[in-house]
C-alpha positions in Angstrom: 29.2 -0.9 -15.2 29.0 -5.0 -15.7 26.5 -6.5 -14.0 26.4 -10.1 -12.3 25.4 -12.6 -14.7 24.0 -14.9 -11.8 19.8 -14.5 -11.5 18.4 -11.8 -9.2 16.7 -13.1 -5.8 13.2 -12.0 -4.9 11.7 -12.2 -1.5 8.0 -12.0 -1.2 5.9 -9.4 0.1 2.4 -10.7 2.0 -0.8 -8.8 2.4 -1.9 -9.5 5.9 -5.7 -9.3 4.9 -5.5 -12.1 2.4 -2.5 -13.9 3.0 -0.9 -13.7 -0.7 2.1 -12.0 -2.6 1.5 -8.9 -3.0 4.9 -7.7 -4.4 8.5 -9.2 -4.7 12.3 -7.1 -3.9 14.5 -7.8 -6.4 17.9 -8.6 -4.7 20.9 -7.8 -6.9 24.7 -8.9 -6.2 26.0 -5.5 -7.8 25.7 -3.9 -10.8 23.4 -1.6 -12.9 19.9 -1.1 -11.2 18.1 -0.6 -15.2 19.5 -4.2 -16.2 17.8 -5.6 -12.8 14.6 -3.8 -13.4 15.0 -5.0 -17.0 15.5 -8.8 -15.7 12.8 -8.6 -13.3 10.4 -6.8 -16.2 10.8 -10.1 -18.1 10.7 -12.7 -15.0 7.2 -11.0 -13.6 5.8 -11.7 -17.9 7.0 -15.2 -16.7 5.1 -15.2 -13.7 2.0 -13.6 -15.0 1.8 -16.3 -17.7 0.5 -18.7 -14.8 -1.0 -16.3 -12.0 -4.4 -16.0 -11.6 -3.6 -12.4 -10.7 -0.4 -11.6 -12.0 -1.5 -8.3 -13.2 -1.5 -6.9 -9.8 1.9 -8.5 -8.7 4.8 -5.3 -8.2 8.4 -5.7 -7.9 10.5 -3.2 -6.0 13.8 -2.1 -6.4 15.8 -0.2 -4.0 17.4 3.2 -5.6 20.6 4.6 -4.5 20.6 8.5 -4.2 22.8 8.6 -7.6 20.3 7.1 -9.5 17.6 9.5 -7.9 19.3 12.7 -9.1 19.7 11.3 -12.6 17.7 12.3 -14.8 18.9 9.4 -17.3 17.6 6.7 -15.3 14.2 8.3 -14.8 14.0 8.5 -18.5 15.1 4.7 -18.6 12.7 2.9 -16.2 10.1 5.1 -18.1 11.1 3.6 -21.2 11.5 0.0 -19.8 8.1 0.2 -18.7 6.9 0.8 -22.3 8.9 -1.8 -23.4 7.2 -4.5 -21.6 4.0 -3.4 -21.2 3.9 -3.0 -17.5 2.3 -0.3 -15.4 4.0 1.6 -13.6 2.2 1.4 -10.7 3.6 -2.5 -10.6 7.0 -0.8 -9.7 8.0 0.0 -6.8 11.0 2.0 -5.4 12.3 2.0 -2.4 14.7 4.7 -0.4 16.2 5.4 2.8 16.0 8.4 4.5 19.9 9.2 4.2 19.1 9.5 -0.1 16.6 12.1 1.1 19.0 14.3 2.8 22.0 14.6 0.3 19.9 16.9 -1.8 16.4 17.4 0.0 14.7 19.7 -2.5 16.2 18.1 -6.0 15.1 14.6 -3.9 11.1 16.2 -3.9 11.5 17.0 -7.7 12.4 13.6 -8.8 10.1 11.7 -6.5 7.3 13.9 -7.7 8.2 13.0 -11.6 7.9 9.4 -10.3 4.7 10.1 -8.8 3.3 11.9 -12.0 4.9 8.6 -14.0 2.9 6.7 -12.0 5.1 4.4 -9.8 4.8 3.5 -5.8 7.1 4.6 -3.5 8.7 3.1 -0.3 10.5 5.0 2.4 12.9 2.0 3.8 14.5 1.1 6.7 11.8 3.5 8.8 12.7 3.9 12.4 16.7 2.7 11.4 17.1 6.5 11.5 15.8 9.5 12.5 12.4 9.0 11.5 11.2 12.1 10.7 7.5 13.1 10.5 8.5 16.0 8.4 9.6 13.5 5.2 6.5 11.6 5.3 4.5 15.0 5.3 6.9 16.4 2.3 7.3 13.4 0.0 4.8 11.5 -1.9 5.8 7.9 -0.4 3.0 5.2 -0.5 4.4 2.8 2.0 7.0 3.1 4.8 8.5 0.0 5.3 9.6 -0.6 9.1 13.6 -1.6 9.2 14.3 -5.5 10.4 16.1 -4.2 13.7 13.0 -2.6 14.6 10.9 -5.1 13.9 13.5 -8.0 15.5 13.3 -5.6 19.0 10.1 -6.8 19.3 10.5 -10.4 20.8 14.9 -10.0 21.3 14.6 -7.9 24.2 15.5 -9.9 27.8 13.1 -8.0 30.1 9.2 -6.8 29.9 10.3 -3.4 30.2 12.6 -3.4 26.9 10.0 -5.8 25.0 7.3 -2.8 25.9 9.7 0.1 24.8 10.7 -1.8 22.0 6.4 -2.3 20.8 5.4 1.2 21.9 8.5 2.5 19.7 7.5 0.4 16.5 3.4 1.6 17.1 4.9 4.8 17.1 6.5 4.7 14.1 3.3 2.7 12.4 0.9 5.6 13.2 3.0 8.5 12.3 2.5 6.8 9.0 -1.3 5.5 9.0 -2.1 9.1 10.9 -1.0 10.2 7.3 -2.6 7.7 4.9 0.5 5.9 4.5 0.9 2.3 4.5 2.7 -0.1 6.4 5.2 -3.0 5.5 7.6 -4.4 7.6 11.2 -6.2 6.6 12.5 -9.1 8.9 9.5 -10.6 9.9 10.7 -14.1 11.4 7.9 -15.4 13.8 4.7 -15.6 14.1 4.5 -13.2 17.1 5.9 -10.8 15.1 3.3 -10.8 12.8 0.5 -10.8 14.9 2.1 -7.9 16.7 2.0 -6.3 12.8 -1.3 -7.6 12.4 -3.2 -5.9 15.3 -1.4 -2.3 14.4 -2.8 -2.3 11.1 0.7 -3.5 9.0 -0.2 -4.2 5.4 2.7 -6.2 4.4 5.1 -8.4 5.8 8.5 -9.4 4.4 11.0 -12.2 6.3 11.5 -15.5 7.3 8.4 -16.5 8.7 6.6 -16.6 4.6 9.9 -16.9 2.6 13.9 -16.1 2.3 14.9 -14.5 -1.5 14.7 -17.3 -4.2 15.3 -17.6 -7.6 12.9 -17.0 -10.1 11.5 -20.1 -10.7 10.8 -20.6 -7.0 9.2 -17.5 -6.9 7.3 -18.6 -10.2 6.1 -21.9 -8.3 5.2 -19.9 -5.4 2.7 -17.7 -7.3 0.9 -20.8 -8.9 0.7 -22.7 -5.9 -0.7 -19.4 -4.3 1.0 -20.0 -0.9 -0.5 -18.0 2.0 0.0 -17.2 5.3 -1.9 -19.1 8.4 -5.7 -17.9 8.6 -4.8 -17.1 12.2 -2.4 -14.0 11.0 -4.3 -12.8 8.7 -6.0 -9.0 9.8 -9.6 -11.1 9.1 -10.1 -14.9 10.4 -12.4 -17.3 10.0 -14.4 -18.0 13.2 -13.5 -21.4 14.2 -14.1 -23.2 17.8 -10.8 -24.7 19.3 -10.6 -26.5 23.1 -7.1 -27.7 24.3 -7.1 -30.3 26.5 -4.3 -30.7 29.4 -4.0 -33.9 31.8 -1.3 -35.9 32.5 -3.9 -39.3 33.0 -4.8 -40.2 29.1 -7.9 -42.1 30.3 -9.6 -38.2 31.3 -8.4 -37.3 27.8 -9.9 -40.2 26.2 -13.1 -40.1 28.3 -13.6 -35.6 27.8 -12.9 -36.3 23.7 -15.6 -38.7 24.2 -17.5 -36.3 25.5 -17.1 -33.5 23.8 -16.8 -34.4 19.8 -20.1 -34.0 19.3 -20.1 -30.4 20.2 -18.3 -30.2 16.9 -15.0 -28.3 18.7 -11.4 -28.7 17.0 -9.7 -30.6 19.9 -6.0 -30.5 20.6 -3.8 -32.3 23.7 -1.1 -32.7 25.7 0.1 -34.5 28.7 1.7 -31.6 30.3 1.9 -28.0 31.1 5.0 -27.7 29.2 4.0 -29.5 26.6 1.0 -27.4 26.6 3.0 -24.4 26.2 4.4 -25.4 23.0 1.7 -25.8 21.5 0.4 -22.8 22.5 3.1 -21.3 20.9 2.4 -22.4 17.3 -0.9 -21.9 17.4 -3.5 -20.1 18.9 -6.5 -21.5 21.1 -10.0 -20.9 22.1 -10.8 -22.7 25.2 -8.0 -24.4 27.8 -9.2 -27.2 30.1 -6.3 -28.1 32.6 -5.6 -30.8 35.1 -4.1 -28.8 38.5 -2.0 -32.3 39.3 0.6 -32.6 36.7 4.1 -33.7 36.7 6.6 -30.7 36.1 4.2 -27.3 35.9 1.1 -27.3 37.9 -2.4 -26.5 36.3 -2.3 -23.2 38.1 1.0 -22.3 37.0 0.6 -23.5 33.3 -2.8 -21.2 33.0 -0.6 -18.2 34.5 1.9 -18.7 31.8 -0.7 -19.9 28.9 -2.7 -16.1 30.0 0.4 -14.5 29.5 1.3 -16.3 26.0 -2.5 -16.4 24.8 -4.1 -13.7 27.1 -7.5 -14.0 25.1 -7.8 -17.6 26.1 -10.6 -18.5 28.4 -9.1 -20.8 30.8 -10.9 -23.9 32.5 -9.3 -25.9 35.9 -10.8 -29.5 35.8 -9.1 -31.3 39.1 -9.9 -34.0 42.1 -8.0 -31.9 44.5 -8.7 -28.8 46.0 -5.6 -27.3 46.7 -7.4 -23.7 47.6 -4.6 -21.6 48.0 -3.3 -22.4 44.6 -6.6 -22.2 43.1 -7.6 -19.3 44.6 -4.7 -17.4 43.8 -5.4 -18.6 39.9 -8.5 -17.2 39.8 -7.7 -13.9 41.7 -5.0 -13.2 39.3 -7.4 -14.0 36.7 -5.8 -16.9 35.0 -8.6 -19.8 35.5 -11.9 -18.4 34.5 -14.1 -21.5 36.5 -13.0 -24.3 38.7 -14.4 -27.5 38.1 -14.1 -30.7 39.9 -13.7 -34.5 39.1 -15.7 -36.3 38.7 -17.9 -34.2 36.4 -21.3 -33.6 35.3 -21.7 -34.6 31.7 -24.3 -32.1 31.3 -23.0 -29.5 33.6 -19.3 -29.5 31.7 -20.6 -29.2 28.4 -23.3 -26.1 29.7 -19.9 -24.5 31.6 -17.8 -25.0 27.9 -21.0 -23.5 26.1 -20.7 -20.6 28.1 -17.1 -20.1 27.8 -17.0 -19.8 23.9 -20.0 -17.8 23.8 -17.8 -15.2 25.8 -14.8 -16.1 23.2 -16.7 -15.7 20.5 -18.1 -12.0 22.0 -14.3 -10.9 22.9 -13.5 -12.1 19.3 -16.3 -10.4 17.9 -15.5 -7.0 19.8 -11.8 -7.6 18.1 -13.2 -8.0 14.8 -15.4 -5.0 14.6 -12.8 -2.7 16.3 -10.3 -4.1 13.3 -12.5 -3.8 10.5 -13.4 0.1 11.8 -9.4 0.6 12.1 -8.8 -0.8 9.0 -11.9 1.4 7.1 -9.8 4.2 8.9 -7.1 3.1 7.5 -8.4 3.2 3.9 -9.7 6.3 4.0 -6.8 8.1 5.2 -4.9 6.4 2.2 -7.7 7.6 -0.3 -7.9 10.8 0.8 -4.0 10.8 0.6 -4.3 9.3 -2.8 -6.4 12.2 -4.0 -4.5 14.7 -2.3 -1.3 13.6 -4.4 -3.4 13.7 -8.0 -5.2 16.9 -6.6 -1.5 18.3 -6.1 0.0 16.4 -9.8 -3.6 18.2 -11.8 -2.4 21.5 -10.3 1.2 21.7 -10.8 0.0 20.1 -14.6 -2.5 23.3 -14.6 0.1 25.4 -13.8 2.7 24.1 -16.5 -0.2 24.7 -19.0 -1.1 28.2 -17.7 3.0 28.9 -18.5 2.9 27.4 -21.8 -0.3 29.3 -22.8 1.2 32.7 -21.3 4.3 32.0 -23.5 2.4 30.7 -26.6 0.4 34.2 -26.0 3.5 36.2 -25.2 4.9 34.9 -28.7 1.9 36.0 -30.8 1.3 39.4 -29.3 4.9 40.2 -30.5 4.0 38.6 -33.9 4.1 41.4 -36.8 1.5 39.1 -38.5 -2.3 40.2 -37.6 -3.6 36.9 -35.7 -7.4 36.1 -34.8 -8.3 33.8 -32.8 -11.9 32.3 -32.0 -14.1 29.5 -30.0 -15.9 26.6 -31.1 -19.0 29.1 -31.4 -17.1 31.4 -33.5 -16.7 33.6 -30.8 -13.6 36.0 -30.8 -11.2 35.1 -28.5 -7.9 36.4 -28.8 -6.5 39.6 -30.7 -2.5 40.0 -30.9 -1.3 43.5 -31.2 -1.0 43.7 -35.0 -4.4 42.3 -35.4 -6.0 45.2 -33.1 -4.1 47.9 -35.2 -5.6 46.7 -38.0 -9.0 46.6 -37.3 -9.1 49.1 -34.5 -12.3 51.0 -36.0 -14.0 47.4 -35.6 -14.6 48.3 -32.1 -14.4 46.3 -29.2 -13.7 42.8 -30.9 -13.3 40.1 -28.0 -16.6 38.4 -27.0 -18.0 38.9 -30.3 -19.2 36.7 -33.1 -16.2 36.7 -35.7 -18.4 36.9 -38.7 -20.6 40.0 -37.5 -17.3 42.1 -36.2 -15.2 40.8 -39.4 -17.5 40.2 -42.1 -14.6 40.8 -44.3 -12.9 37.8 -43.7 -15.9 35.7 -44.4 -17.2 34.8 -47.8 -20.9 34.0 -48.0 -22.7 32.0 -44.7 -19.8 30.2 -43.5 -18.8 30.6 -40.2 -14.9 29.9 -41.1 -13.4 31.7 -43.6 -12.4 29.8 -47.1 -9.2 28.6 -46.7 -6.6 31.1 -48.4 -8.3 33.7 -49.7 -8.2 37.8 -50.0 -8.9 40.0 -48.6 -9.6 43.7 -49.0 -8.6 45.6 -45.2 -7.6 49.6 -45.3 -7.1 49.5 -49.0 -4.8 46.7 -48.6 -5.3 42.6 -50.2 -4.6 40.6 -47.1 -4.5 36.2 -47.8 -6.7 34.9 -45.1 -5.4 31.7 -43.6 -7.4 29.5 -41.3 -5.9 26.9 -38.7 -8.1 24.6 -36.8 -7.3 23.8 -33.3 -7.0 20.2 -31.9 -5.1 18.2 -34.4 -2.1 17.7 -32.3 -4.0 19.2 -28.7 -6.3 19.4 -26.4 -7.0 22.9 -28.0 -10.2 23.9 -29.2 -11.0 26.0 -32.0 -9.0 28.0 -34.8 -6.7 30.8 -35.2 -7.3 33.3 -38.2 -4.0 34.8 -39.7 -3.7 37.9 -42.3 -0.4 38.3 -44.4 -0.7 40.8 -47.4 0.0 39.7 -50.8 -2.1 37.2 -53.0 -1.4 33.9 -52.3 0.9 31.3 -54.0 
């Protein structure tokens, strides 16, 4: 098949606990899937050149369900792998659920000779389908990666009650995964709601918009060097730091409260209106609101409702000369203002009331933090303990491929006309084929027996191996003794003894 000649796109994969590129997805225009992984083997050697960490960078692929049944392009990426040096856990491929079904059972054979190759596997587009619990118990996938409609439900939907379905459905489909060990990437990620939605249910990576569309591989090169990251504020982990936004309509109270209040050493935003207010409470998270109730356009009252539902772990502060009661009272019974304080205020008393509020942040956000960082030690140790459970299951079906081999490699020397002795490292006797125990069966019992006592014939003088090639007198007949050691070309320990009669040549 001819492949596009243009240069594959890759769009970045971010770790939500650090921010960076963890991975990139090749996008191809059409063609053979081996020439892409080929093109992106040489482009990551590019990158690696000038990355700090380039080692640990991976680059997916997505695999159609031809290629998975193939046995040629298993033995392909294998061999590209060599090629460049790269390990195959920096490759990753990536599957739908519909490849699964064509074929289910020859689908678990070839994902588990990936597996025992070494590379990662992604279920994609999770939750575009069925979903089924049942595939992420049967097949060795390392990630599921959540499909971009499902993701894109979570801030499309008109009404509360569709924006709720559409969150419980994706933390549904996040914890079947995580119940199992499996991690979590999610396609389509455009804002930064999104993400922080991701964030709080334990999403690993994120891959969208919001951190980068597919570029070409110099972009992506300039990208690694300049080690772009995400915000600190999405990140799973965030450094503590102490914001107050400020909200009044007169700019002489904002002048005189920043006055006031930059010693306390507090990052301090503004704006002159509740709207206005709102928008930047949409690009950026807060600590501490301090509203005016008189504004033009929203009300304080009505800007804190809307700020509590936009940034509900805000602590929110009503600063005002009038005392509409109803309005404030309804505030704080709906639990939108957290204290009411009037103008003109007390120095003292203000910065003793703002104290007191970001202690209580700081205690919500500390509460946060440690309930994360248990989740996320979860988290881990569901994946290890999957991890081991998938080289637990590779050792065993590799035990049981060498308990075949050794029952045929036995098999074929039991029928061997040839008398054949084999012994341990000690010199031990462990393994008589038929012809051998015809010969010698006046020796008595020979297996668990030191060679050299039960056979002294074989042996010349003290050594505990016979000489190579020489006779022997058995029954009245010259037998050439011919020893093998074990472990030249195995893992075998060792040697086998053979007898053929006749001197030798």
């Amino acid at each position: 098949m001819e492949f596009d000649d243009s240069p594959p796109r890759y769009q970045p994969l971010v770790d939500l606990r650090n921010g960076a590129v963890a991975a990139v997805e090749a996008w191809p225009a059409r063609g053979d899937t081996l020439e892409l992984l080929r093109r992106s083997c040489e482009d990551r050697q590019l990158w690696q050149g000038g990355v700090l960490h380039g080692n640990d960078l991976q680059v997916a692929l997505n695999l159609s369900a031809r290629q998975l049944h193939d046995a040629r392009f298993g033995a392909g990426v294998a061999a590209l792998l060599e090629q460049y040096a790269i390990a195959p856990a920096a490759l990753t491929l990536e599957l739908d659920e519909a490849v699964l079904m064509r074929d289910p059972a020859a689908a678990g054979t070839a994902l588990a000779w990936f597996k025992q190759l070494g590379v990662s596997l992604t279920l994609d587009q999770f939750g575009a389908g069925p979903a089924c619990l049942s595939n992420l118990q049967r097949y060795p996938f390392d990630y599921i990666k959540l499909d971009s409609a499902v993701v894109r439900a979570l801030n499309d939907s008109d009404s509360d009650s569709d924006s709720n379905a559409a969150a419980a459905q994706c933390q549904a489909l996040m914890a079947m995964a995580l119940h199992l060990g499996i991690r979590v990437a999610a396609d389509g990620v455009q804002t930064e709601a999104q993400c922080a939605f991701l964030r709080d249910n334990l999403c690993d990576l994120i891959q969208g918009e919001l951190y980068a569309a597919p570029l070409l591989p110099a972009d992506i090169g300039a990208l690694l060097r300049d080690d772009r990251r995400l915000p600190p504020q999405l990140l799973r982990v965030q450094a503590r730091h102490r914001s107050l936004l400020l909200v009044d309509d007169e700019v002489n109270i904002v002048s005189a409260l920043k006055r006031l209040l930059r010693p306390e050493g507090y990052q301090i935003l503004t704006a002159s209106s509740g709207e206005q207010g709102l928008e930047l409470l949409a690009q950026q998270p807060v600590d501490v609101i301090i509203s005016d109730q008189r504004m033009p356009g929203l009300s304080g009252a009505d800007f804190l409702r809307q700020a509590r539902k936009l940034r509900p772990d805000t602590i929110r502060i009503m600063l005002s000369g009038y005392t509409e009661l109803q309005s404030v009272t309804d505030a704080v019974n709906e639990g939108a203002i957290y204290k009411f304080l009037t103008k003109p205020w007390n120095d003292e008393q203000l910065r003793d009331h703002l104290r007191d509020a970001f202690r209580l942040k700081e205690i919500a956000d500390d509460n946060h933090r440690l309930n994360m960082e248990v989740r996320n030690a979860n988290h881990e140790l569901a994946s290890a303990n999957r991890r081991m459970e998938q080289l637990l299951h590779q050792m065993q079906r590799q035990i049981d491929r060498d308990e075949i081999s050794l029952g045929v490699a036995r098999e074929i020397l039991q029928q061997l006309p040839l008398p054949v002795i084999g012994m341990d490292d000690n010199g031990m006797i462990a393994f008589v084929n038929g012809a051998a125990g015809r010969l010698f069966q006046h020796a008595g019992a020979l297996l668990g027996n030191e060679a050299c006592t039960m056979l002294p014939q074989l042996f010349a003088g003290d050594g505990c191996l016979p000489p190579a090639g020489h006779l022997a007198d058995i029954g009245g007949v010259r037998y050439t003794v011919t020893t093998y050691p074990m472990g030249l070309h195995s893992a075998s320990r060792g040697s086998l003894i053979t007898l053929s009669q006749g001197a030798p040549t």
